[in-house]
VMD Tcl script that draws the C-alpha trace (Angstrom):
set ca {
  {51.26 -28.70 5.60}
  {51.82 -32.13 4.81}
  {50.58 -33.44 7.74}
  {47.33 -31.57 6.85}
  {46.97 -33.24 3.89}
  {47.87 -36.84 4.79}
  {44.64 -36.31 7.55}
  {42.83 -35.22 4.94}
  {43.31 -38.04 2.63}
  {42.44 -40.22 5.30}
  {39.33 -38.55 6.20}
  {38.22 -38.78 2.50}
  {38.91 -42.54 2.14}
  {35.81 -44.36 1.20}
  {35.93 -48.11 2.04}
  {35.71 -50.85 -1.13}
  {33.67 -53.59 -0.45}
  {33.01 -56.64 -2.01}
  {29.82 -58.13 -0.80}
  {29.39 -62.08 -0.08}
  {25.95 -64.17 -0.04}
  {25.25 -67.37 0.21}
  {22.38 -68.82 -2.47}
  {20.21 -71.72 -0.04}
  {17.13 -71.64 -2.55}
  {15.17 -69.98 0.05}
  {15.13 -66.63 -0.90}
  {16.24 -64.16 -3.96}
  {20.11 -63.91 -3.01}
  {20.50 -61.32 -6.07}
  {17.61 -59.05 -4.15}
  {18.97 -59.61 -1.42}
  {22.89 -58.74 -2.25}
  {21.28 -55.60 -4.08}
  {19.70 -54.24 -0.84}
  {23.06 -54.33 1.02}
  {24.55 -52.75 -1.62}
  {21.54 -49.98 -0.53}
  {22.76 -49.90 3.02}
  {26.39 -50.09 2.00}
  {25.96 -46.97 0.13}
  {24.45 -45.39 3.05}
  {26.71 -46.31 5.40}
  {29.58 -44.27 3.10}
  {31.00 -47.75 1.19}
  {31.17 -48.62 -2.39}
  {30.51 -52.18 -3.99}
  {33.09 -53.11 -5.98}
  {32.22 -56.78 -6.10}
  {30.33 -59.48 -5.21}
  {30.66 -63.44 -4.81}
  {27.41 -65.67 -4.41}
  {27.33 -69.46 -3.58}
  {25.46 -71.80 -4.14}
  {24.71 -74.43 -0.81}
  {22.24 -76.29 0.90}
  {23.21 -74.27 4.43}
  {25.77 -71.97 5.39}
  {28.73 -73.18 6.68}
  {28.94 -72.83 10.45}
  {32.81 -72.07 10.42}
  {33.06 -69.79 7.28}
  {29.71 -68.88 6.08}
  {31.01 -69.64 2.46}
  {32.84 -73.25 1.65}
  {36.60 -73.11 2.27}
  {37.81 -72.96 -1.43}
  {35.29 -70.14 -2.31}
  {36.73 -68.33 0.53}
  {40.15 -68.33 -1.33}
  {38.54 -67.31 -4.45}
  {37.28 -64.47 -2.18}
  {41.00 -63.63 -0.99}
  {41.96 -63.81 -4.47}
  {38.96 -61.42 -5.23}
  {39.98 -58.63 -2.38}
  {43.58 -58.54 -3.85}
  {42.49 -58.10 -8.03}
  {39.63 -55.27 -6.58}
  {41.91 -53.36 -4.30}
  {39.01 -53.74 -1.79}
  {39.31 -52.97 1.99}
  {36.70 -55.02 3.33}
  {33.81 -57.56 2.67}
  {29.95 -57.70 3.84}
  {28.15 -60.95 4.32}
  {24.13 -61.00 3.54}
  {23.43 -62.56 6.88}
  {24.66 -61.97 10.83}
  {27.83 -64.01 11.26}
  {28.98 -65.78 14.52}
  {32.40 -64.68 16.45}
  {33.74 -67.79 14.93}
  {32.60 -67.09 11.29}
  {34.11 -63.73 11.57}
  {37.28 -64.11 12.88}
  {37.86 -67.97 10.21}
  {36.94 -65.37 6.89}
  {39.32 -62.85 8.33}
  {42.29 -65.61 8.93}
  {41.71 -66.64 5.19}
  {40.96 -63.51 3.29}
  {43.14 -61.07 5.19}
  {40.98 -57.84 5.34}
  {38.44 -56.87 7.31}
  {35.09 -58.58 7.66}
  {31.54 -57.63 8.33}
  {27.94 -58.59 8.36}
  {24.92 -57.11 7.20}
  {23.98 -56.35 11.23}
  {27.16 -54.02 11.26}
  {26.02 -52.38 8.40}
  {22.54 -51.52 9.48}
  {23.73 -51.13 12.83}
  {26.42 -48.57 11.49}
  {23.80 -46.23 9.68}
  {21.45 -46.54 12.59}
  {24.35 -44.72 14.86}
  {24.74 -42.09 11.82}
  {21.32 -41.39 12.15}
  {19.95 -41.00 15.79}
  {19.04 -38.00 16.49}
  {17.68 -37.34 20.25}
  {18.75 -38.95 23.50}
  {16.70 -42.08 23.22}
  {17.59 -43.17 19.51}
  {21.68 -42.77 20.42}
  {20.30 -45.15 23.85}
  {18.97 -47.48 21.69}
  {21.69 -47.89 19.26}
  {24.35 -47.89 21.95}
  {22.71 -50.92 23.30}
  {22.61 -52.60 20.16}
  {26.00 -52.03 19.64}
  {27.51 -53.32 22.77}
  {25.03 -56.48 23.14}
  {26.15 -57.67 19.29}
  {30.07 -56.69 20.52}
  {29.54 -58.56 23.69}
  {28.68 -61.71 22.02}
  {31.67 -61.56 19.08}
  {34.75 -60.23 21.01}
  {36.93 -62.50 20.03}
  {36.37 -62.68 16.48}
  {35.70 -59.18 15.67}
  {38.96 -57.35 17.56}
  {41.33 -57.51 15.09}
  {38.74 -56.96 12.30}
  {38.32 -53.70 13.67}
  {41.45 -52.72 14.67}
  {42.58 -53.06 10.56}
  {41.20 -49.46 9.56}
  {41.25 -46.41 11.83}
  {37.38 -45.66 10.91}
  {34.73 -47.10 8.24}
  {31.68 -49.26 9.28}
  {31.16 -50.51 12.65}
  {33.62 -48.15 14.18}
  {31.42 -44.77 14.75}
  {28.11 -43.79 16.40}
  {28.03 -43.85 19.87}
  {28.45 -47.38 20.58}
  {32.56 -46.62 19.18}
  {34.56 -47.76 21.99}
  {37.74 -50.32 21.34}
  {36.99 -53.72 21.94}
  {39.72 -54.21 23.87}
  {37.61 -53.08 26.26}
  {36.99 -55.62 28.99}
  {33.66 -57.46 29.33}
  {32.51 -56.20 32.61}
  {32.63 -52.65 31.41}
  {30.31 -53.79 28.24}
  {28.10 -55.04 30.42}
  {28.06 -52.54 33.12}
  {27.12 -50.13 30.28}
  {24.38 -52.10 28.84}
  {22.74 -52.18 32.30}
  {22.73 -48.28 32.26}
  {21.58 -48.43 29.05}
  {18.52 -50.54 29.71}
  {17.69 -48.61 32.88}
  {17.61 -45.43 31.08}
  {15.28 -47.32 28.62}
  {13.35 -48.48 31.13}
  {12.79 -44.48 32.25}
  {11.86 -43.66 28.43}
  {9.35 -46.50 29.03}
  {7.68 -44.77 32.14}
  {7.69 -41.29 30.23}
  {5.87 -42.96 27.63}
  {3.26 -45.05 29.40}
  {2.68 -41.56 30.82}
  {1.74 -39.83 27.59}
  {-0.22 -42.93 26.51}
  {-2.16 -42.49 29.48}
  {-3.28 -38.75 28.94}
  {-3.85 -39.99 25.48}
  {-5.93 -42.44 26.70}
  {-8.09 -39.81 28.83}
  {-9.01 -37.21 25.63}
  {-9.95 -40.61 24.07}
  {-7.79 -39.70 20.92}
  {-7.60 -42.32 18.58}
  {-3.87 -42.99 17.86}
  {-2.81 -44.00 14.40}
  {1.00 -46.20 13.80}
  {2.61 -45.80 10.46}
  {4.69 -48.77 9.68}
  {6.35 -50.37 6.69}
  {9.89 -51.61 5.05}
  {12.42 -48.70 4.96}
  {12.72 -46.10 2.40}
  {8.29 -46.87 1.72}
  {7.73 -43.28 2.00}
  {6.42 -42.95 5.74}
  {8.24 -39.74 6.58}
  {6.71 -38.33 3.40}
  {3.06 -39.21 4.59}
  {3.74 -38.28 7.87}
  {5.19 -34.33 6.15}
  {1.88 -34.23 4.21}
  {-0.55 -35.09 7.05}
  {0.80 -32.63 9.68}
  {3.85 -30.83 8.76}
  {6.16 -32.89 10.71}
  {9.42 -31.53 8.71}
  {11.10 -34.70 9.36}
  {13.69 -35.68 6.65}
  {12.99 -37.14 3.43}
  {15.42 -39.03 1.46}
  {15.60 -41.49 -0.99}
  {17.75 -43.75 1.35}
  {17.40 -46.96 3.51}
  {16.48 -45.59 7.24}
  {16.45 -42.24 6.12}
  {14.82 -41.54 9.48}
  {15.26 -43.34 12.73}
  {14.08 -41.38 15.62}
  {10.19 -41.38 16.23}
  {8.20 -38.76 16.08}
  {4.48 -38.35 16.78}
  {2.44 -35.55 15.36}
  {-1.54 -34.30 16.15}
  {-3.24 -35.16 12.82}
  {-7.27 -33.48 11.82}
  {-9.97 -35.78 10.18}
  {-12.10 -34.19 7.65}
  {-14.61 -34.26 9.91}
  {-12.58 -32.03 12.49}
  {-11.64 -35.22 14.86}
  {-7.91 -34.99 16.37}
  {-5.59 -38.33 16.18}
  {-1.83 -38.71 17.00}
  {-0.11 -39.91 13.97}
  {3.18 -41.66 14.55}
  {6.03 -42.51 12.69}
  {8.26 -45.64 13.22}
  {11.85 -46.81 12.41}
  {11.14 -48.46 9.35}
  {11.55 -52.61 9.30}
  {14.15 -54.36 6.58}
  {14.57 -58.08 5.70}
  {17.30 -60.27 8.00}
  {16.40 -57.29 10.78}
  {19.18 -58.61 13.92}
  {17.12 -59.10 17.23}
  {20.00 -57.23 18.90}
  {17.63 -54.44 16.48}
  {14.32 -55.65 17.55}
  {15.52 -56.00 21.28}
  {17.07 -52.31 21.76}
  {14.30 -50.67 19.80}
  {11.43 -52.34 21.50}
  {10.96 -49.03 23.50}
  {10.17 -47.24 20.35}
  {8.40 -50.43 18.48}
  {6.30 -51.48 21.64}
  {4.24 -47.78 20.73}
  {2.67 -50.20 17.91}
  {1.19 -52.47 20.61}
  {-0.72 -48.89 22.07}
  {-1.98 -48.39 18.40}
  {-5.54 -48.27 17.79}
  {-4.82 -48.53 13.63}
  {-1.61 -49.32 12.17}
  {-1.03 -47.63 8.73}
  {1.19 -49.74 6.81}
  {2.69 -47.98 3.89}
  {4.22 -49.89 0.81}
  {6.13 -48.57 -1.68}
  {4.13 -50.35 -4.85}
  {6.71 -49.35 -7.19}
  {9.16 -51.84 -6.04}
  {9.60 -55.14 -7.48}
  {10.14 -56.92 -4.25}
  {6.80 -55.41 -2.40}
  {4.96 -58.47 -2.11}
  {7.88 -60.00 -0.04}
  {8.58 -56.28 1.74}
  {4.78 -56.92 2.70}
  {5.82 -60.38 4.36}
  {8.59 -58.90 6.37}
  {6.57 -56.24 7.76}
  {3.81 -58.78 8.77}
  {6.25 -61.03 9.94}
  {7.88 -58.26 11.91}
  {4.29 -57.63 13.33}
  {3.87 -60.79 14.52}
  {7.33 -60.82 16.67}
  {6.43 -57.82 18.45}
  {2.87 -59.27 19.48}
  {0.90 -56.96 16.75}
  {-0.61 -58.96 14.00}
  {-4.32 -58.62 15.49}
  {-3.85 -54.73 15.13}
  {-6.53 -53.56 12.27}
  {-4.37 -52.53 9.33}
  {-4.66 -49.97 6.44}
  {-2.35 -50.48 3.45}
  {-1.42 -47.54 2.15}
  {-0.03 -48.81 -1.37}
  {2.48 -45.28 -2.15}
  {4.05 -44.44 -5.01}
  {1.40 -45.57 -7.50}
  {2.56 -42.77 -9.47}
  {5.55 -45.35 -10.14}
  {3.49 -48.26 -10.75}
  {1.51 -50.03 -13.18}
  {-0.37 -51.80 -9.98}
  {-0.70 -52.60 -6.89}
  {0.61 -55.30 -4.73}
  {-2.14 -57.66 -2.77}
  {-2.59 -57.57 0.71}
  {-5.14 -60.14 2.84}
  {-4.43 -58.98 5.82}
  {-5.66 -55.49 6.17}
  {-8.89 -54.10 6.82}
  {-8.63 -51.58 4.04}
  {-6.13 -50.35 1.19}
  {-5.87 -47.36 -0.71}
  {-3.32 -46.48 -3.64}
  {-1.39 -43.15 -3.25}
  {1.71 -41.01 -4.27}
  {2.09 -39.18 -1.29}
  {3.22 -36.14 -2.81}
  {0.06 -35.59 -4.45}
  {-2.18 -33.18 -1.82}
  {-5.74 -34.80 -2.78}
  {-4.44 -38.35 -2.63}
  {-3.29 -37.11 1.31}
  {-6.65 -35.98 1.81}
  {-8.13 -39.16 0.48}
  {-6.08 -40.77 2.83}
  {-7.28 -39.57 5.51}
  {-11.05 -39.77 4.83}
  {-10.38 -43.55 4.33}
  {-8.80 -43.48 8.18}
  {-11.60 -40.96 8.78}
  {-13.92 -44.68 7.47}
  {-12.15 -47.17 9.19}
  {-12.47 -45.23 12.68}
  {-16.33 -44.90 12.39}
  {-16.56 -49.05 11.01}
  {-15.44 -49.47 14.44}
  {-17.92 -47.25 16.40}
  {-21.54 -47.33 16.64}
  {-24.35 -44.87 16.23}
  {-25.55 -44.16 19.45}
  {-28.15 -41.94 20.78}
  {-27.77 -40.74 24.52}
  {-29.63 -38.53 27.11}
  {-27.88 -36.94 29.39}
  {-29.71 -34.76 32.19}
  {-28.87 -30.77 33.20}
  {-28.00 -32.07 36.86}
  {-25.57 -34.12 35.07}
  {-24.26 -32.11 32.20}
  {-20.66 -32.19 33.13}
  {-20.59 -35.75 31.50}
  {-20.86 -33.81 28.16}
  {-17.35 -33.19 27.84}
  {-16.44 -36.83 28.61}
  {-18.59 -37.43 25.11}
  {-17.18 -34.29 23.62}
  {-13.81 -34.89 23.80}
  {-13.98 -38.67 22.70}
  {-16.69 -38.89 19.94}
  {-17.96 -37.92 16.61}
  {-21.10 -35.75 17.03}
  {-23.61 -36.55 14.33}
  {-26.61 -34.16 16.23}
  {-28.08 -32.50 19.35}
  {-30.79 -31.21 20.70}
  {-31.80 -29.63 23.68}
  {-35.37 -30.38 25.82}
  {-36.50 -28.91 28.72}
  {-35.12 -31.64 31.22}
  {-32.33 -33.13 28.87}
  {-29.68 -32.88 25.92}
  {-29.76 -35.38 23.08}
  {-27.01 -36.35 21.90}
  {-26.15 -38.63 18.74}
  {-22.84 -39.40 18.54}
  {-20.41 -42.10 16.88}
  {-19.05 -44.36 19.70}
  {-16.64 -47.04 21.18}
  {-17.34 -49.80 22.67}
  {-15.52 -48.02 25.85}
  {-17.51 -45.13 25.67}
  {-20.78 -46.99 24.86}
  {-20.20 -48.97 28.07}
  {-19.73 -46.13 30.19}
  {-22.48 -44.72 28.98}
  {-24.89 -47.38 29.44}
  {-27.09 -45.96 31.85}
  {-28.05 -43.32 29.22}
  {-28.22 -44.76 26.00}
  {-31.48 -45.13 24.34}
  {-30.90 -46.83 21.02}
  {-27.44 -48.91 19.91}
}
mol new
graphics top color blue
foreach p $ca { graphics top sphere $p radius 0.5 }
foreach p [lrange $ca 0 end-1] q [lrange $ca 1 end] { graphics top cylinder $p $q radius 0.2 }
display resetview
């Protein structure tokens, strides 16, 4: 019986962290520190501390100066806490020169995120993906983060599928992250594969994107009935998931949802996921949704944009979906997109305007274009069927009339038979 308990206790024990930043004058540090205390929460911590300071640049051996380090030590001891986070990705050197000082065990933001990421994935390819994370940011900080992790049997950066002890040689590591990217490199191929019979019913395919915990998943529920989660948590969601969406005008898209993006994002992140994130490049619209009730939106906007631009997507045509207005007293600006629209995508008519406004954007980008095809060559109907908007027909003796909203693909094709542009 005892024995049952002591396992117990251990089970239960919920890791006290004390969470370090370092104040440059670049950037709100106090945001900043308050968002890891978001992720540290839902990674299964508590904050029960913090220490900012103030410098011109982190310091390459500690992160924080040398004497604010043993304030820090001094710090873990009065809080009874059993770790500390840093705001920013640490080197193997910074890692293992805090641990030597502070004596407890030391992580970065990137183990954090990295940590909830492995709680999260659902199918085959999301557990892939943050496998290979895992093992690429291990391979390059062996040395200094062994005996950080070997301090507590469990906590962050010890579970997911990436847990394996790092005393585990570096030819393994990287035998595994070979596997890892071939198996990637299959889920590629699958998915070039459905983006090509996407391609061929001409259906327009719309990317939602946008900082984590901006309400995606809840747009993506009310659109099509996804029944993916919804919680009022940083990367509540992580696998993607693509759903067939209706216009009001009875037009079929494919509406997909994306791992959401966060400030300080590791390109260990960026690098593993760009299976998943590269479905943004296929995108005919992106649909970037920002939660407007949050202080910090106008620099959440930035990172997404930013973001964007790294994974060769900032010429994509953008609609900002500005959520949550029901929260809000306004909206945020955005100069990049082609089109905002305020929401709270609970509300069922403010879905519905949403989608007219895609319903908008899609036709800006078509023209009105009046075709005649022949009987002898009807079977070219369908081609214009499956792709394009009707607006009329008619039917002659000889030929069918057809007025229909088209791309510039489809107009080309076409050419032969079109009769006004």
């Amino acid at each position: 019986m005892a024995e049952n308990v002591r396992l117990h206790s251990t089970e239960e024990l919920q890791e006290r962290v004390i969470l370090i930043g370092v104040d440059t004058g670049k950037s709100n540090v106090e945001a900043s520190l308050d968002e890891l205390s978001q992720l540290v929460d839902t990674a299964g911590a508590i904050e029960v501390g913090r220490l900012v300071q103030k410098r011109e640049h982190m310091s390459a051996a500690l992160y924080i100066g040398k004497g604010k380090a043993e304030e820090l030590k001094n710090l873990v001891l009065e809080l009874d806490a059993t770790g500390i986070v840093c705001d920013d990705e640490l080197s193997s050197a910074q890692l293992k020169n805090i641990e030597e000082i502070v004596d407890t065990k030391v992580m970065d933001r990137t183990m954090v995120i990295l940590d909830i990421f492995a709680k999260r994935a659902v199918s085959s390819e999301g557990k892939i993906q943050v496998e290979l994370a895992q093992l690429k940011y291990r391979l390059s900080r062996l040395t200094g983060l062994g005996a950080s992790l070997s301090r507590l049997g469990g906590g962050i950066g010890t579970r997911g599928p990436g847990e394996k002890k790092l005393e585990t040689d570096r030819r393994y590591i990287k035998e595994r992250i070979s596997e890892l990217k071939n198996d990637l490199n299959d889920i590629r191929t699958h998915r070039e594969l459905l983006r090509n019979q996407r391609k061929k019913k001409g259906m327009v395919v719309v990317s939602l994107v946008g900082y984590t915990n901006a309400g995606k998943s809840t747009i993506l529920n009310g659109v099509t009935n996804a029944g993916v989660l919804e919680e009022d948590k940083l990367f509540a969601t992580l696998d993607t998931t693509t759903r067939l969406a209706k216009l009001p005008n009875g037009t079929n898209i494919m509406l997909t949802d994306t791992v959401g993006f966060i400030q300080k994002l590791s390109h260990h992140l960026v690098e593993a996921f760009k299976a998943t994130l590269e479905e943004l490049s296929y995108a005919d619209i992106l649909l970037h949704v920002v939660d407007s009730s949050n202080v910090l939106a106008d620099d959440h906007i930035k990172v997404v944009y930013d973001t964007l631009k790294d994974l060769g997507c900032e010429q994509k045509p953008v609609i900002t979906v500005f959520n949550k207005m029901d929260k809000s007293e306004r909206a945020p600006l955005d100069k990049n997109c082609v089109s905002s629209i305020n929401i709270s995508a609970k509300n069922s008519d403010d879905i519905n305007r949403l989608l007219a406004e895609i319903e908008r954007v899609i036709k800006s980008f078509k023209k009105d274009v009046k075709v005649v095809i022949p009987y002898s060559n009807g079977g070219l109907l369908n081609n214009i069927y499956g792709k394009c908007e009707i607006i009329s027909e008619e039917y002659t003796a000889e030929v069918t009339e057809i007025r229909a909203y088209m791309d510039e693909e489809t107009v080309s094709k076409f050419k032969e038979y079109v009769k006004n542009t």
